[in-house]
N, C-alpha and C positions, 0 to 999 in steps of 0.2 A: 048382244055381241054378234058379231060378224064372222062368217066359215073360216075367215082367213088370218081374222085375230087371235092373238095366244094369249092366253091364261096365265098373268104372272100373280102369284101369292101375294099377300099384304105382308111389307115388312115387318120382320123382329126385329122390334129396338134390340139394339144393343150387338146382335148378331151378325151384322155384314161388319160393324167396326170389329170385330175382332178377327173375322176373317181376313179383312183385308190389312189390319196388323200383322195376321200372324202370315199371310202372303212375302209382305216387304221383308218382315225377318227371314224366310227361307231364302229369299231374295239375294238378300245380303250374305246370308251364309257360305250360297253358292258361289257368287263374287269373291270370296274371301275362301272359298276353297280353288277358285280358277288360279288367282292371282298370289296365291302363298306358295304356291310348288318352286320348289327350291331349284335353281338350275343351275349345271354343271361350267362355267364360263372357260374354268383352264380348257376343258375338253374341247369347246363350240372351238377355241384359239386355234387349239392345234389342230381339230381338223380348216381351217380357214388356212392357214400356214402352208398348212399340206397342199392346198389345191396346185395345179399347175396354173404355169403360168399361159393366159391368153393373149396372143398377138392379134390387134383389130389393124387394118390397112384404112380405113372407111374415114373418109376427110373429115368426115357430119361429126362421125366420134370422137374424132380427134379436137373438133374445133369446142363440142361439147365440153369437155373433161379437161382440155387444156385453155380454154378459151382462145378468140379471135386476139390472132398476130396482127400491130399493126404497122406495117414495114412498109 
């Protein structure tokens, strides 16, 4: 073996499979603690509602959002 080579152990049967089982289940746990948080929607409305309103001058915006007039 060479200065620059590392030393990996010889596998345990059976022990990287359950590691990396029991991996994917923390995996998923967390997933499923990111994405179950309950969110307030009336609240997000009413502060959406609340914002003022913005006036854009800007043609590019305008043609964006209302599409090109064809006159």
């Amino acid at each position: 073996m060479t200065s620059n080579q590392t030393y990996l152990p010889p596998k345990i049967n059976g022990l990287e499979t359950r590691l990396a089982e029991q991996n994917q289940v923390e995996r998923r746990q967390n997933a499923d603690r990111i994405y179950n948080v309950l969110i307030n929607n009336e609240d997000n409305e009413k502060r959406i509602k609340n914002l003022p309103r913005q006036s854009i001058s800007d043609p590019l915006w305008d043609q964006f959002f209302n599409g090109f007039k064809f006159y």
